[in-house]
KOLPADREN-721615 format. One record per residue (C-alpha): x, y, z. Coordinates in Angstrom, 1 decimal. Example, Ala and Ser with C-alpha at 12.3 -4.5 7.8 and 13.67 -1.06 7.14 Angstrom:
<rs>
> c1/c2/c3
> 12.3/-4.5/7.8
> 13.7/-1.1/7.1
</rs>
This chain:
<rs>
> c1/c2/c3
> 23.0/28.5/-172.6
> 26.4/27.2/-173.8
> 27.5/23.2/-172.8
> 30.5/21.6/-172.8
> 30.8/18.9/-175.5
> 32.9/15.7/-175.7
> 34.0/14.1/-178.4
> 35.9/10.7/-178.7
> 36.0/7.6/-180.9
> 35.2/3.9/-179.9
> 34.3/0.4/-182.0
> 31.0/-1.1/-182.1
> 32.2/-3.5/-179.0
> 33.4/-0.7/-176.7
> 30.1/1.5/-177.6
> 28.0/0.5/-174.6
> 31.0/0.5/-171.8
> 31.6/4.1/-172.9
> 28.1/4.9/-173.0
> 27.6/3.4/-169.7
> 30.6/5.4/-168.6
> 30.0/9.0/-169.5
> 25.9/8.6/-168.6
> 27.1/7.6/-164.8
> 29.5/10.9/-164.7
> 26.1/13.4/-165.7
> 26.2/13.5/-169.1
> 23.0/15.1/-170.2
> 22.8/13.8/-173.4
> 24.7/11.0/-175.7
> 24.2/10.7/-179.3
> 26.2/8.3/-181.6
> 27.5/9.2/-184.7
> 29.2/7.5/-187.9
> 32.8/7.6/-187.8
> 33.7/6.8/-191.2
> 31.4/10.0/-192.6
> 33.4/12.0/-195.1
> 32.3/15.1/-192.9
> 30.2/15.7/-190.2
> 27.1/16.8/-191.6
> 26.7/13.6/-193.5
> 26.8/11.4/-190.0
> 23.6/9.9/-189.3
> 22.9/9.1/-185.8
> 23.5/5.2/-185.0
> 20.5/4.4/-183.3
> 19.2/1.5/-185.1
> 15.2/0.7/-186.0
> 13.6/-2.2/-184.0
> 14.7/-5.2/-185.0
> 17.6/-4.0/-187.1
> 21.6/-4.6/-186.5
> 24.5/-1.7/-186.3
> 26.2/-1.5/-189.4
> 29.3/0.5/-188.3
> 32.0/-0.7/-186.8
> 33.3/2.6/-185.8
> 31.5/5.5/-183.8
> 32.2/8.9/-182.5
> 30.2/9.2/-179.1
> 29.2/13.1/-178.4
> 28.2/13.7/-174.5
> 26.9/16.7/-173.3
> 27.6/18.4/-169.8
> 27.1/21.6/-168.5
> 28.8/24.4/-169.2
> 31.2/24.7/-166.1
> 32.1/20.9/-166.1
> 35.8/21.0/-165.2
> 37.1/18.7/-168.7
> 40.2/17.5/-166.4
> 38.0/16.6/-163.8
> 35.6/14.8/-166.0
> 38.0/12.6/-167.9
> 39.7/11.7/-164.5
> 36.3/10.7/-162.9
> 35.6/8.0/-166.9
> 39.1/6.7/-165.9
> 38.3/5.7/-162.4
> 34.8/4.5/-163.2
> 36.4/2.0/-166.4
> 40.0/2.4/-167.1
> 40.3/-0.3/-169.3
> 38.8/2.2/-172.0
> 40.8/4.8/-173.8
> 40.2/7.9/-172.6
> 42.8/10.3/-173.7
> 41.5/10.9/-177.2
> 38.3/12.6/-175.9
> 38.3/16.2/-177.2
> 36.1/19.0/-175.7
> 34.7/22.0/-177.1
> 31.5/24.3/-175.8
> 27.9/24.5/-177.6
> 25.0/26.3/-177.8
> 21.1/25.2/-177.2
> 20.8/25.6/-181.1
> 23.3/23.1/-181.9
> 21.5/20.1/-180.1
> 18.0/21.7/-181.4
> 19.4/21.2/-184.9
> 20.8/18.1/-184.8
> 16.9/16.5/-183.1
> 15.5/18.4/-186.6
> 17.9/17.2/-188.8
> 18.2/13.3/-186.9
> 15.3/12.2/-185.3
> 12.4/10.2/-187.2
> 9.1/8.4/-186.4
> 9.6/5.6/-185.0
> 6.9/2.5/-184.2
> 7.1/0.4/-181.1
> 5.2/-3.0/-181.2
> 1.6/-3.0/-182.7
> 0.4/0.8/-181.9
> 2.8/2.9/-180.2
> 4.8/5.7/-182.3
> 6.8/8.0/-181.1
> 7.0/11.2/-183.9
> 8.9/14.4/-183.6
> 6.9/17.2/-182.5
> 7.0/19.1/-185.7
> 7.1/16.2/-188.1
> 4.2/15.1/-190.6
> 2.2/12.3/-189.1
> 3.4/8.9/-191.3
> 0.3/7.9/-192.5
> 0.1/4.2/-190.8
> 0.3/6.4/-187.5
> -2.8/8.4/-188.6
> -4.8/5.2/-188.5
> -7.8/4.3/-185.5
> -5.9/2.6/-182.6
> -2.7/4.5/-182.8
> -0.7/6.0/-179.5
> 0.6/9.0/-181.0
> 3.7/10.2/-178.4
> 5.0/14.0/-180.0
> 8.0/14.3/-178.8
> 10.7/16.9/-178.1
> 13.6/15.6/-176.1
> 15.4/18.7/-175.3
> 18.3/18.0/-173.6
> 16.4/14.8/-171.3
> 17.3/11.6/-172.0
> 14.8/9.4/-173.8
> 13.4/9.7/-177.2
> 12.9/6.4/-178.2
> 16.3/5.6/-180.2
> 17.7/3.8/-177.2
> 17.5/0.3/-177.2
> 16.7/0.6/-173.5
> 14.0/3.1/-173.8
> 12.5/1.1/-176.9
> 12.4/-2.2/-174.6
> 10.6/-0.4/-172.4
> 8.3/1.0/-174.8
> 7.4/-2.6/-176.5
> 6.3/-3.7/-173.2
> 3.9/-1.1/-172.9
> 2.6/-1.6/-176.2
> 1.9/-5.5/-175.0
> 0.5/-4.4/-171.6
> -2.2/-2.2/-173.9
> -2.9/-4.7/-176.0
> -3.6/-7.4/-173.2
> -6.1/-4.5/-171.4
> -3.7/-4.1/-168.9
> -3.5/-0.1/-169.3
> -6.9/0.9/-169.3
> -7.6/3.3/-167.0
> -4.4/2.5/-164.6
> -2.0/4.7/-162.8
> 1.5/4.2/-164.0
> 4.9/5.3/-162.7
> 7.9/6.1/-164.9
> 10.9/6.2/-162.4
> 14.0/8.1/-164.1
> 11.5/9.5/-166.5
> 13.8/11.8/-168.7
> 11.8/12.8/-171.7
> 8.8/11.7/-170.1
> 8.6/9.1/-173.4
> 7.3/6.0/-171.2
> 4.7/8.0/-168.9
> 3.6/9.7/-172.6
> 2.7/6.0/-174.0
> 1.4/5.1/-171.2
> -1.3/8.0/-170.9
> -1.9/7.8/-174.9
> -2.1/3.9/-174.3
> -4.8/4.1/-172.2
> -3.5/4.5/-168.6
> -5.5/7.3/-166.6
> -2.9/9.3/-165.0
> 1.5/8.8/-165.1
> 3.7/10.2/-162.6
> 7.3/10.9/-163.7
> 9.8/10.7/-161.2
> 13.7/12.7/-161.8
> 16.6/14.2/-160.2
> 17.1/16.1/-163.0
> 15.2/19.7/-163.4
> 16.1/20.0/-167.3
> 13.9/16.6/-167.2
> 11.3/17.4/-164.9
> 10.9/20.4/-167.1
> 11.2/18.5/-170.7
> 8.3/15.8/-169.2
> 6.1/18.9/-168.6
> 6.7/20.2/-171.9
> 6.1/17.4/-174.0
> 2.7/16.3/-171.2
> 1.6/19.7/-172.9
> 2.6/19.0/-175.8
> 0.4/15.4/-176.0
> -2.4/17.4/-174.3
> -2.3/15.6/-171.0
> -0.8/17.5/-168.4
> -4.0/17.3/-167.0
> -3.0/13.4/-166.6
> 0.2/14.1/-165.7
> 2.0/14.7/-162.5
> 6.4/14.7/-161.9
> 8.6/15.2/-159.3
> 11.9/15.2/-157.6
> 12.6/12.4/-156.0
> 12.3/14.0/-152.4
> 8.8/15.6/-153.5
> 7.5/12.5/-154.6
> 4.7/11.9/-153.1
> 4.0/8.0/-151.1
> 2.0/5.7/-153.2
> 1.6/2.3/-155.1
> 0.8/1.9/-158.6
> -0.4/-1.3/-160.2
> 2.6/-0.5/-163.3
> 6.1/0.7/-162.5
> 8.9/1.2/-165.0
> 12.3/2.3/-164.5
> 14.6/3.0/-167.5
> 17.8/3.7/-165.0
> 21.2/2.1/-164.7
> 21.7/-1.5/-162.9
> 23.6/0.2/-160.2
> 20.4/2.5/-159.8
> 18.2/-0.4/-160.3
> 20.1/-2.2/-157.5
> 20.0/0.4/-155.6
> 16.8/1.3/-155.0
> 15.4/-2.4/-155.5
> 13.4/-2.0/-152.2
> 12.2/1.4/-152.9
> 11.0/0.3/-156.4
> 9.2/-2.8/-155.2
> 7.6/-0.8/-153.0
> 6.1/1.2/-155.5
> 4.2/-1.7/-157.4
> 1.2/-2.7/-155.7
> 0.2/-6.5/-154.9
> -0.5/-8.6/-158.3
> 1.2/-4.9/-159.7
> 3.6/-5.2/-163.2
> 7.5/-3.2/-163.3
> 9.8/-3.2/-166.3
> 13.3/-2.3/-165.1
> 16.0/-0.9/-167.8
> 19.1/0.7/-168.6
> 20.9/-2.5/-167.8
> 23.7/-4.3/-169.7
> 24.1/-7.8/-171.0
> 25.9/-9.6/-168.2
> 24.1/-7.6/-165.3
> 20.6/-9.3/-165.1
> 21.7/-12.4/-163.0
> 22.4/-10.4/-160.2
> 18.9/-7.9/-160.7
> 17.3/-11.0/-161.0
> 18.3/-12.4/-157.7
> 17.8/-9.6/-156.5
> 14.6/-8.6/-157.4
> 13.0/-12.0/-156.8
> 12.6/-11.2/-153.0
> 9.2/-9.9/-153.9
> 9.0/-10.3/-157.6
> 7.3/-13.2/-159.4
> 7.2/-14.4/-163.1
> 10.6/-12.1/-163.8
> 11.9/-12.7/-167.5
> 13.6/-11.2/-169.7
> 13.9/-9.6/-173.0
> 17.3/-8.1/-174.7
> 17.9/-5.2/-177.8
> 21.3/-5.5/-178.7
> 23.4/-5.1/-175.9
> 20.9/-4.5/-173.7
> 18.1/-5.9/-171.0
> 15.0/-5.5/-170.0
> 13.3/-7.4/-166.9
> 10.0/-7.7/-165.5
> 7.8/-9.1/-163.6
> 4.8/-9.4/-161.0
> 4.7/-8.1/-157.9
> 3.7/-11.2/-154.6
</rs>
């Protein structure tokens, strides 16, 4: 099945408004790519290890959307949502699956999150310090749903998980991942040590991905997702939601409402400057909220009164 790409250039400063931008139109996907390559096979994806710095000062953002997204249309609707970015050198072209297959072979790497979590492509040897007792082995294929581990909001997300595991906190629990994409959070959860994950999407190409990769990990068994309006009513006593801060705000109540009493939530997805008002926000029933940044980004949680 064929998508329509988009192409355009930003600096290392603009990066996050224009990713911010094209992920609240439906983009499917948005990978960032060295500008300054000689060609484009020798562009290595620019999202950076934990704890280490961008080096390039110049990017070309790529943003997937289906097929029969109207180009006009789209670059009309990144102009009204930010139109102090530059917009009119986008260029558009369609893709095939195989394309955005390739580049996950050719791109994506192992990758460790605090003291035992990895996240390792599906058909990549097993690094050896991830073959060791104690290690939450996540094999992952991200398709075309967000989350793979890259993202500074998804690897927030995934640190605190790691700590919750390592402070007992995991054992046996039942966990929500709200805006699940990839299913990467519910994943580490369930190899963490939770008992059973529910991923929660409007997106079917994620609801699908989530299922492929619970097979994947061998624990579908432990794992349950849904739309939105099939999600079943419950509380869980760990909630995380890797979503934008209009999202988050949003659905503050419906979120809180998720996390049982004396119950922990990680929110992402939000930008530097956005967190005083989540905060506020999210203090009507939230206790001991702090948080934690990775690069541009934030992550905040806390426990529920």
């Amino acid at each position: 099945m064929p998508y329509l790409e988009l192409s355009l250039r930003s600096t290392e400063a603009d990066q996050p408004r224009y990713e911010r931008a094209l992920e609240d139109v439906g983009a499917l996907a948005v990978t960032l790519l060295d500008a300054d390559a000689d060609t484009p096979n020798e562009r290595a994806i620019l999202e950076p290890g934990v704890g280490e710095t961008p080096i390039w000062k110049s990017l070309v953002l790529t943003a997937l959307f289906d097929a029969d997204t109207d180009a006009l249309a789209l670059l009309a609707a990144l102009e009204a949502f930010d139109p102090g970015l530059e917009w009119s050198g986008a260029s558009f072209r369609k893709v095939e699956d195989e394309d955005w297959e390739r580049a996950w072979l050719d791109m994506f790497q192992p990758m460790r999150f605090g003291a035992s979590t990895w996240i390792v492509p599906w058909d990549h040897e097993l690094p050896e310090d991830a073959a060791t007792a104690g290690a939450a082995v996540v094999r992952l294929d991200p398709g075309l749903a967000f989350g793979s581990g890259t993202h500074p909001t998804t690897a927030l997300c995934l640190r605190w998980l790691d700590a919750l595991a390592a402070d007992g906190r995991l054992r046996g629990a039942h966990v929500l991942d709200f805006g699940c994409g990839s299913g990467i959070l519910a994943l580490a959860a369930l190899k963490l040590g939770a008992a059973q994950a529910v991923g929660v999407d409007n997106d079917p190409q994620a609801i699908q991905a989530t299922l492929d990769n619970a097979q994947r990990n061998a624990v579908d068994a432990r794992m349950a997702v849904y739309l939105p309006q099939d999600e079943p009513a419950a509380t869980y006593p760990v909630v995380v939601a890797n979503i934008l801060a209009t999202a988050l705000d949003a659905l503050a109540e419906v979120l809180a409402a998720r996390v049982a009493p004396g119950g922990r939530i990680a929110l992402s997805g939000i930008l530097r400057g956005q967190e005083a008002e989540l905060l506020q926000r999210y203090a009507a029933w939230f206790d001991e909220l702090q948080v934690a940044t990775d690069e541009d980004w934030v992550r905040i949680d806390g426990v529920r009164r």
